[in-house]
Jmol script that loads the backbone (N, CA, C; Angstrom):
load data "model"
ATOM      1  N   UNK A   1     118.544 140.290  99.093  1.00  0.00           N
ATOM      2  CA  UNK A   1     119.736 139.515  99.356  1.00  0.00           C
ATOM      3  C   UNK A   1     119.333 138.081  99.721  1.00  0.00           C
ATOM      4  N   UNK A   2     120.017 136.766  99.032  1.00  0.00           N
ATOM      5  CA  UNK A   2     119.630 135.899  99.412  1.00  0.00           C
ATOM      6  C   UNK A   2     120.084 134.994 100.687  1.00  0.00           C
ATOM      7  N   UNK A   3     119.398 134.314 101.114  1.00  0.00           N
ATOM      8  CA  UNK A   3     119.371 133.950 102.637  1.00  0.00           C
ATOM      9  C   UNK A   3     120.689 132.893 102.850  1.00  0.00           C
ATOM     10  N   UNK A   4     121.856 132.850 104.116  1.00  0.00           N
ATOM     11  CA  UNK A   4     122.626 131.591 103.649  1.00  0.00           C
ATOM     12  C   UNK A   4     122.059 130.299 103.618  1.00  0.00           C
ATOM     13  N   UNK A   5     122.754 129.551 103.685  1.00  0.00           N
ATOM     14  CA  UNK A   5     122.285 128.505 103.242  1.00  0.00           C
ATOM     15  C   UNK A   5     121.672 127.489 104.710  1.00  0.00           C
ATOM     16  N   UNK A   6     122.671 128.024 105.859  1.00  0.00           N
ATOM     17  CA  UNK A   6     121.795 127.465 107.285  1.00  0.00           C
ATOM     18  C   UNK A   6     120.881 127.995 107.656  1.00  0.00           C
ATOM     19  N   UNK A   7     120.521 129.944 106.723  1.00  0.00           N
ATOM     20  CA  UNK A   7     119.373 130.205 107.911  1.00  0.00           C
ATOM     21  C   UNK A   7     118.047 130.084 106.911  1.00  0.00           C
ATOM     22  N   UNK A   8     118.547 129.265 105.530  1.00  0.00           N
ATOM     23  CA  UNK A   8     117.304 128.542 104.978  1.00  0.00           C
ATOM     24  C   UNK A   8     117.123 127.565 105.285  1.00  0.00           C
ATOM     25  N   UNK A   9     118.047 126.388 105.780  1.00  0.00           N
ATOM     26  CA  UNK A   9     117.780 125.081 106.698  1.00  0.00           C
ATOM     27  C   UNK A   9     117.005 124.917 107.792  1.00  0.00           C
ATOM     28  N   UNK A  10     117.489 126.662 108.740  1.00  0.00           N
ATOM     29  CA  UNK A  10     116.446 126.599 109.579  1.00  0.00           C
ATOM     30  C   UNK A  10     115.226 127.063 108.964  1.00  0.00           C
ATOM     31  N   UNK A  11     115.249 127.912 108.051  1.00  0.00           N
ATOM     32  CA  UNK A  11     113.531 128.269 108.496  1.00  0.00           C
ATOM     33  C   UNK A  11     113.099 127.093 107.994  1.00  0.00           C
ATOM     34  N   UNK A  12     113.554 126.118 106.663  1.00  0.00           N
ATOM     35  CA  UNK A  12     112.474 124.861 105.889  1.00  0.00           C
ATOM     36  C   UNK A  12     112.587 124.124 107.194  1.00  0.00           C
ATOM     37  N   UNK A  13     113.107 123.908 108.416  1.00  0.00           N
ATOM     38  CA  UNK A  13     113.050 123.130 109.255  1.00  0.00           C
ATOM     39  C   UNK A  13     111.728 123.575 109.790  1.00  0.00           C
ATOM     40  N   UNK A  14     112.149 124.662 110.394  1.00  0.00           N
ATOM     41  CA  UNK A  14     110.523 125.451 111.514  1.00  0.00           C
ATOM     42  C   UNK A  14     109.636 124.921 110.585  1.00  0.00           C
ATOM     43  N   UNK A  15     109.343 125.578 109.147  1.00  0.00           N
ATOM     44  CA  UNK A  15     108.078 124.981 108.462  1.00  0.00           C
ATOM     45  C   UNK A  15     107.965 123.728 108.498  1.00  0.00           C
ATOM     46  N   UNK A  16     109.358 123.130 107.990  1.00  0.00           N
ATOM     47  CA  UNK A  16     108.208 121.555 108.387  1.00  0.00           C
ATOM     48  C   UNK A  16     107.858 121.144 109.401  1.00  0.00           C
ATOM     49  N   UNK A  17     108.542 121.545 110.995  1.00  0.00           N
ATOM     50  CA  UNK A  17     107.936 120.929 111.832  1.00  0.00           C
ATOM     51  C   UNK A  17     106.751 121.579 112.215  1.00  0.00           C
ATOM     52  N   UNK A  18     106.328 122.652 111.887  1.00  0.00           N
ATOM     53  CA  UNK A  18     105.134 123.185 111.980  1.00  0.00           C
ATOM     54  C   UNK A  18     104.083 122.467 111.647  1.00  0.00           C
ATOM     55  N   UNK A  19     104.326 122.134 110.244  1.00  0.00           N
ATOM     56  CA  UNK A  19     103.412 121.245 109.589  1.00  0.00           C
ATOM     57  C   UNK A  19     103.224 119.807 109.942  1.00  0.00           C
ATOM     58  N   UNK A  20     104.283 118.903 110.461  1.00  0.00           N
ATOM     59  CA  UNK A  20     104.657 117.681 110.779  1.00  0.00           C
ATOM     60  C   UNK A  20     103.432 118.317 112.484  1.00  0.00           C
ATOM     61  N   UNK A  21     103.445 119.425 113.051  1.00  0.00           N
ATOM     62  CA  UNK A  21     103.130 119.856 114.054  1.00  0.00           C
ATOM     63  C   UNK A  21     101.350 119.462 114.006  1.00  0.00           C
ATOM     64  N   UNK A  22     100.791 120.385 112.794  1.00  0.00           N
ATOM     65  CA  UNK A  22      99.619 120.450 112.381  1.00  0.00           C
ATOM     66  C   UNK A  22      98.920 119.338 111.795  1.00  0.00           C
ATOM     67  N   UNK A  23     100.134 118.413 111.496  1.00  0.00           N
ATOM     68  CA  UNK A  23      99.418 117.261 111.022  1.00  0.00           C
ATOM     69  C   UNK A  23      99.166 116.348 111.966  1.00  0.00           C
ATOM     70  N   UNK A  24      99.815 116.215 112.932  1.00  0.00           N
ATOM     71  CA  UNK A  24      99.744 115.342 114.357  1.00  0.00           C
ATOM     72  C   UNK A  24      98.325 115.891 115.005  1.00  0.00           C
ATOM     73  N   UNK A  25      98.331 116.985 114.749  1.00  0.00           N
ATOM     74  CA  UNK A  25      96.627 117.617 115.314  1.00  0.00           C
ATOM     75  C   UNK A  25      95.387 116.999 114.876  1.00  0.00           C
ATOM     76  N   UNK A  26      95.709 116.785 113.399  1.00  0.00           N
ATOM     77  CA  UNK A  26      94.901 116.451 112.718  1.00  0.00           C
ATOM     78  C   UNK A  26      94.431 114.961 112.808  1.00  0.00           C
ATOM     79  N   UNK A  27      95.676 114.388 112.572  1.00  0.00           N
ATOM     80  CA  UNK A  27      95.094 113.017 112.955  1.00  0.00           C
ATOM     81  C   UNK A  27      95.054 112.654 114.156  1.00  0.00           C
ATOM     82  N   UNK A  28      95.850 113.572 115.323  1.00  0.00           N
ATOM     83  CA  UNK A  28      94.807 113.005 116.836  1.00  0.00           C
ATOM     84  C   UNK A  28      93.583 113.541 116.696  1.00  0.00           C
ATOM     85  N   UNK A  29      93.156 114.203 116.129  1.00  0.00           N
ATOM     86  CA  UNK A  29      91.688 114.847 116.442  1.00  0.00           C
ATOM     87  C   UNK A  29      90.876 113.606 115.860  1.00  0.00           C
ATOM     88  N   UNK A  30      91.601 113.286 114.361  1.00  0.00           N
ATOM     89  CA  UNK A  30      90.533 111.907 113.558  1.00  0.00           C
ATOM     90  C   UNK A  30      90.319 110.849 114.206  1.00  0.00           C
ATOM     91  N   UNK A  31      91.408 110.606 115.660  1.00  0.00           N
ATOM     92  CA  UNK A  31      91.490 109.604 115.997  1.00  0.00           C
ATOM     93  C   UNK A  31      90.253 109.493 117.257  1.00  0.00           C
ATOM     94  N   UNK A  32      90.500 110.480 117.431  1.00  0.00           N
ATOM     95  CA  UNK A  32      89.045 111.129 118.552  1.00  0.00           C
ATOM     96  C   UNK A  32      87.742 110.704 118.192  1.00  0.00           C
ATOM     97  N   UNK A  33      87.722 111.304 117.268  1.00  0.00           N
ATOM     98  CA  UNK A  33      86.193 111.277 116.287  1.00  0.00           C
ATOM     99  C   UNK A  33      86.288 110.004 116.244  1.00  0.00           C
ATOM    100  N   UNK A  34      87.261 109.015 115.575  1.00  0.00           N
ATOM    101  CA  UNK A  34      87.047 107.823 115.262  1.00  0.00           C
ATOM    102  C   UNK A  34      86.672 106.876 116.655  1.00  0.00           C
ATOM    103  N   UNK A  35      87.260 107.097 117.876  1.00  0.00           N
ATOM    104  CA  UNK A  35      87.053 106.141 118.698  1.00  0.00           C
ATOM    105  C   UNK A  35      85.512 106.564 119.348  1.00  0.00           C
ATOM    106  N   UNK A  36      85.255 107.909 119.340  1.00  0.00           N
ATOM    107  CA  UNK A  36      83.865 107.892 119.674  1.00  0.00           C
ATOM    108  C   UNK A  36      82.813 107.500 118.931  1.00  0.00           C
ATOM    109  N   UNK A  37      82.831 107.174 117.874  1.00  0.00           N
ATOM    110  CA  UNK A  37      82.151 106.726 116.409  1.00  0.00           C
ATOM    111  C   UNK A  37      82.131 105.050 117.425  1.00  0.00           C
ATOM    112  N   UNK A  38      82.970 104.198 117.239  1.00  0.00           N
ATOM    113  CA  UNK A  38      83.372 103.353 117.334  1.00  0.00           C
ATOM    114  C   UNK A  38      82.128 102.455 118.966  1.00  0.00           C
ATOM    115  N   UNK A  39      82.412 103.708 120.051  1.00  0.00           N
ATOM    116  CA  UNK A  39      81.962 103.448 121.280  1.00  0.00           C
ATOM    117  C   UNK A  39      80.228 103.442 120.903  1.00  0.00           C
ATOM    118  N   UNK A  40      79.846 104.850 120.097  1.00  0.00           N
ATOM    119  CA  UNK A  40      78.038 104.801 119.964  1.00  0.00           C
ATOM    120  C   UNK A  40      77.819 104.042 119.356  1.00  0.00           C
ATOM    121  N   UNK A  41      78.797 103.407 118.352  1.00  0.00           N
ATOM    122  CA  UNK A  41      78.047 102.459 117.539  1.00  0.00           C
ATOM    123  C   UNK A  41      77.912 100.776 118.112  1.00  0.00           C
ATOM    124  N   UNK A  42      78.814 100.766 119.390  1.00  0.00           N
ATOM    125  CA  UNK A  42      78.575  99.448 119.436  1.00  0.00           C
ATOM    126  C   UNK A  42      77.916  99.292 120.410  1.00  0.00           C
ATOM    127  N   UNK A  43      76.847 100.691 121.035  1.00  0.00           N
ATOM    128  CA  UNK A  43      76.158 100.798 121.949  1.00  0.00           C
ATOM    129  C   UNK A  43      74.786 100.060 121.514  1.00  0.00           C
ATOM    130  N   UNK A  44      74.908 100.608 120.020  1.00  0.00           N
ATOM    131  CA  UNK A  44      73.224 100.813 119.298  1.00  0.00           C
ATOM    132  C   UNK A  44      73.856  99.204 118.604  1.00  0.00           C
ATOM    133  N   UNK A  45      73.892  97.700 119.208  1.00  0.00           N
ATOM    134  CA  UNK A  45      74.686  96.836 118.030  1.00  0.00           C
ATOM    135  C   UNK A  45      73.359  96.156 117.460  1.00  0.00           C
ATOM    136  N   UNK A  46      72.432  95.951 117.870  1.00  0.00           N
ATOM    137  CA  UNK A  46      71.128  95.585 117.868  1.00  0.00           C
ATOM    138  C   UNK A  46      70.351  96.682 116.541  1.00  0.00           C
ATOM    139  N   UNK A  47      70.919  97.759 115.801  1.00  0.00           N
ATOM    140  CA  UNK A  47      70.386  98.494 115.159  1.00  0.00           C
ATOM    141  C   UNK A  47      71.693  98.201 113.882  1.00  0.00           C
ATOM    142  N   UNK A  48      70.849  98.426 112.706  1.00  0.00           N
ATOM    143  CA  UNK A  48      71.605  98.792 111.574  1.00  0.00           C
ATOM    144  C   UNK A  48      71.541 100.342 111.186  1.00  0.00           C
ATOM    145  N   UNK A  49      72.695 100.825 111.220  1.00  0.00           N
ATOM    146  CA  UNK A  49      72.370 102.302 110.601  1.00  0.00           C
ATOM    147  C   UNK A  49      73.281 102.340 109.657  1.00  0.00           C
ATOM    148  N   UNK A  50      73.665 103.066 108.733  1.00  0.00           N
ATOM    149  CA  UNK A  50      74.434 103.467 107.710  1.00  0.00           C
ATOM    150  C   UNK A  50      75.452 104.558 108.346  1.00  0.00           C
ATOM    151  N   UNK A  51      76.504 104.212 107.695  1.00  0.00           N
ATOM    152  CA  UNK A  51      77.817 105.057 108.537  1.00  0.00           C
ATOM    153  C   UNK A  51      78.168 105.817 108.168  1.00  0.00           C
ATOM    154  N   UNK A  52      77.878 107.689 108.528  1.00  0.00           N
ATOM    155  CA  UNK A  52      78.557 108.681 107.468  1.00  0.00           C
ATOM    156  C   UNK A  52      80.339 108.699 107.606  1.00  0.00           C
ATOM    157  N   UNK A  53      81.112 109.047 106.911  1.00  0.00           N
ATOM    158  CA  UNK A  53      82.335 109.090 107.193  1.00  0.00           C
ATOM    159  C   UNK A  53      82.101 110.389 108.555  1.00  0.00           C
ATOM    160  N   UNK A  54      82.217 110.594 109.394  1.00  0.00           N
ATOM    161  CA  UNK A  54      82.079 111.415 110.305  1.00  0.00           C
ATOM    162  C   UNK A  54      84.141 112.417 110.641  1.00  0.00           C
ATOM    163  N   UNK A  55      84.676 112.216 109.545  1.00  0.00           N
ATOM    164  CA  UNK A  55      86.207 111.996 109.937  1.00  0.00           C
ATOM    165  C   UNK A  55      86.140 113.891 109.053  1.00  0.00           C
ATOM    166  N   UNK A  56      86.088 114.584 109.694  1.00  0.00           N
ATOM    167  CA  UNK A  56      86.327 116.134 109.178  1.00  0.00           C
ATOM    168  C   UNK A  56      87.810 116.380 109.072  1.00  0.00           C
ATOM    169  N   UNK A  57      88.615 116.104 108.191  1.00  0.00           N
ATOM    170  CA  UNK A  57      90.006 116.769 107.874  1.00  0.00           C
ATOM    171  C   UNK A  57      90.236 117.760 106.887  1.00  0.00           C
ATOM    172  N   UNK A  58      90.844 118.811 107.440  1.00  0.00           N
ATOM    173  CA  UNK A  58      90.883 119.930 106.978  1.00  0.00           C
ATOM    174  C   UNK A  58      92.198 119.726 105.515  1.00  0.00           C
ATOM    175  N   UNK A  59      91.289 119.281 104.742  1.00  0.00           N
ATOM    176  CA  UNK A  59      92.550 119.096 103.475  1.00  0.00           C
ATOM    177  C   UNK A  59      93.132 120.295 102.739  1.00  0.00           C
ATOM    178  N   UNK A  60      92.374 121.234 102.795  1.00  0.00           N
ATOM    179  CA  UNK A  60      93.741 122.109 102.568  1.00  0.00           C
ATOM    180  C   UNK A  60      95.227 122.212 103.325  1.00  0.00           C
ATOM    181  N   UNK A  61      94.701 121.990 104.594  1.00  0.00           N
ATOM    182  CA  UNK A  61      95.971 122.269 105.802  1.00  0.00           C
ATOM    183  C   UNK A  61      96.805 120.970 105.766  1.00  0.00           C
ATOM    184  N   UNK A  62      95.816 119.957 105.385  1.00  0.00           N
ATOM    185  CA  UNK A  62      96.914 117.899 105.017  1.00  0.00           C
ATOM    186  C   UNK A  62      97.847 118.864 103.952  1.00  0.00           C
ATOM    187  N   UNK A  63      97.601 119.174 102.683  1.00  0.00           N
ATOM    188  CA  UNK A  63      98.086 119.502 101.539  1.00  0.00           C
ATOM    189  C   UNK A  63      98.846 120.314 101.634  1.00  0.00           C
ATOM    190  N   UNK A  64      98.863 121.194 102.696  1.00  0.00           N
ATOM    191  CA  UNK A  64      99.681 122.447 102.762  1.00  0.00           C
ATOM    192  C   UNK A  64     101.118 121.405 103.723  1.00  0.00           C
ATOM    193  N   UNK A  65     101.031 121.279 104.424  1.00  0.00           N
ATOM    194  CA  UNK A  65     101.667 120.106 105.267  1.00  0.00           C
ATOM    195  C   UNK A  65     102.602 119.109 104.200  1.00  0.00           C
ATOM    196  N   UNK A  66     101.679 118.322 103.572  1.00  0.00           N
ATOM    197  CA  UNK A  66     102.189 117.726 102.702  1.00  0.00           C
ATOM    198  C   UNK A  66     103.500 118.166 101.455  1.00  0.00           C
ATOM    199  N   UNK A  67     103.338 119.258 101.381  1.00  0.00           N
ATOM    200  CA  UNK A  67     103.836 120.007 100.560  1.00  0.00           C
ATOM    201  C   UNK A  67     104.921 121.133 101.054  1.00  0.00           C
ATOM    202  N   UNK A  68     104.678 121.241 102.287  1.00  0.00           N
ATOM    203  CA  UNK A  68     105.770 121.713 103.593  1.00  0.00           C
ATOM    204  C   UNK A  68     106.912 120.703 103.068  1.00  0.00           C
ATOM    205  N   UNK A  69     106.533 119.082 103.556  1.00  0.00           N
ATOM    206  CA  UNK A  69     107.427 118.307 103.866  1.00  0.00           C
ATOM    207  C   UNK A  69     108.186 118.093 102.681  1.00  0.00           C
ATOM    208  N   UNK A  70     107.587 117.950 101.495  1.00  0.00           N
ATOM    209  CA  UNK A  70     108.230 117.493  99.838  1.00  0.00           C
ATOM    210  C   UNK A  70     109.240 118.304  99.880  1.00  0.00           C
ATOM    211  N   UNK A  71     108.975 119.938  99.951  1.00  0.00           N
ATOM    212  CA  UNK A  71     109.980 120.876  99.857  1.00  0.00           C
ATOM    213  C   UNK A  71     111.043 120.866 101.045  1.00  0.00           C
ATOM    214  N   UNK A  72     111.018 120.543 102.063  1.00  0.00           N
ATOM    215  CA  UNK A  72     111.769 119.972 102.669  1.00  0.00           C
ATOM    216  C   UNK A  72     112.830 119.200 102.385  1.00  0.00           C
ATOM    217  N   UNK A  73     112.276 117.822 102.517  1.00  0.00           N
ATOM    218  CA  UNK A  73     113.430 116.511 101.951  1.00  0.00           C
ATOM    219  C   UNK A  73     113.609 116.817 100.886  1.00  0.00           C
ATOM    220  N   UNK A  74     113.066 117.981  99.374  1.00  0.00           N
ATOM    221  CA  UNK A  74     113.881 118.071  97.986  1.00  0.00           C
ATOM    222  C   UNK A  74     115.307 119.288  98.805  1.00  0.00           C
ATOM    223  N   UNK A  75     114.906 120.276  99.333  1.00  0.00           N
ATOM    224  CA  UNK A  75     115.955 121.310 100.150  1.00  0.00           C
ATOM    225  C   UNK A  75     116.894 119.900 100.714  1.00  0.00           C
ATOM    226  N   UNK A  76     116.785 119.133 101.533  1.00  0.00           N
ATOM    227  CA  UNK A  76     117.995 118.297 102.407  1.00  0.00           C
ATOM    228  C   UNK A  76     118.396 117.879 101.092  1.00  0.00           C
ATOM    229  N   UNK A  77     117.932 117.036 100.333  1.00  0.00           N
ATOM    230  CA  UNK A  77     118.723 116.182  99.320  1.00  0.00           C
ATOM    231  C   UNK A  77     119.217 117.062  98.072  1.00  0.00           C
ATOM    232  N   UNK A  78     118.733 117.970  97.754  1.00  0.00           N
ATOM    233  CA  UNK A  78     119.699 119.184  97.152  1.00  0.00           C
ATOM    234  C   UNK A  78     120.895 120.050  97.674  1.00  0.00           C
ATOM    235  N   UNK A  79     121.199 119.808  99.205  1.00  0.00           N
ATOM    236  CA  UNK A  79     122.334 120.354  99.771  1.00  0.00           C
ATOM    237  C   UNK A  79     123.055 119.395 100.143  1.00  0.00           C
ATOM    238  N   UNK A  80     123.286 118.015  99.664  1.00  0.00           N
ATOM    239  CA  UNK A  80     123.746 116.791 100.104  1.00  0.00           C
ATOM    240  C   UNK A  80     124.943 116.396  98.374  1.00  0.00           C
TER     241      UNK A  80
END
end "model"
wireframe off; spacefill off
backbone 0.3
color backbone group
């Protein structure tokens, strides 16, 4: 039986904010990594080293997120 039409609003809601949830994780965590990157390196300023991207994001979970949200705003603007 198919679902009405508010208690598919809510669930694409829960998912996206889940994801809108998981993605805020993600980039506070990058932002972490990034400012400690930022602090050792201007410890060592007297040294040249080469900079790995040190920024670990879990791109399946960006993509899954990403793709939360598309289906989302296509669901709002298809019931509009």
């Amino acid at each position: 039986m198919e679902q009405s039409q508010p208690e598919k609003r809510r669930h694409l809601e829960q998912e996206f904010q889940a994801s809108l949830e998981e993605l805020e994780d993600i980039l506070q965590e990058s932002l972490v990594e990034d400012e400690e990157t930022t602090v050792t390196s201007t410890d060592n300023i007297g040294q040249v080293t080469a900079c790995e991207d040190e920024t670990h994001i879990d791109l399946a979970a960006l993509e899954d997120a990403v793709a939360d949200i598309e289906n989302y705003l296509e669901e709002i603007t298809k019931s509009k």
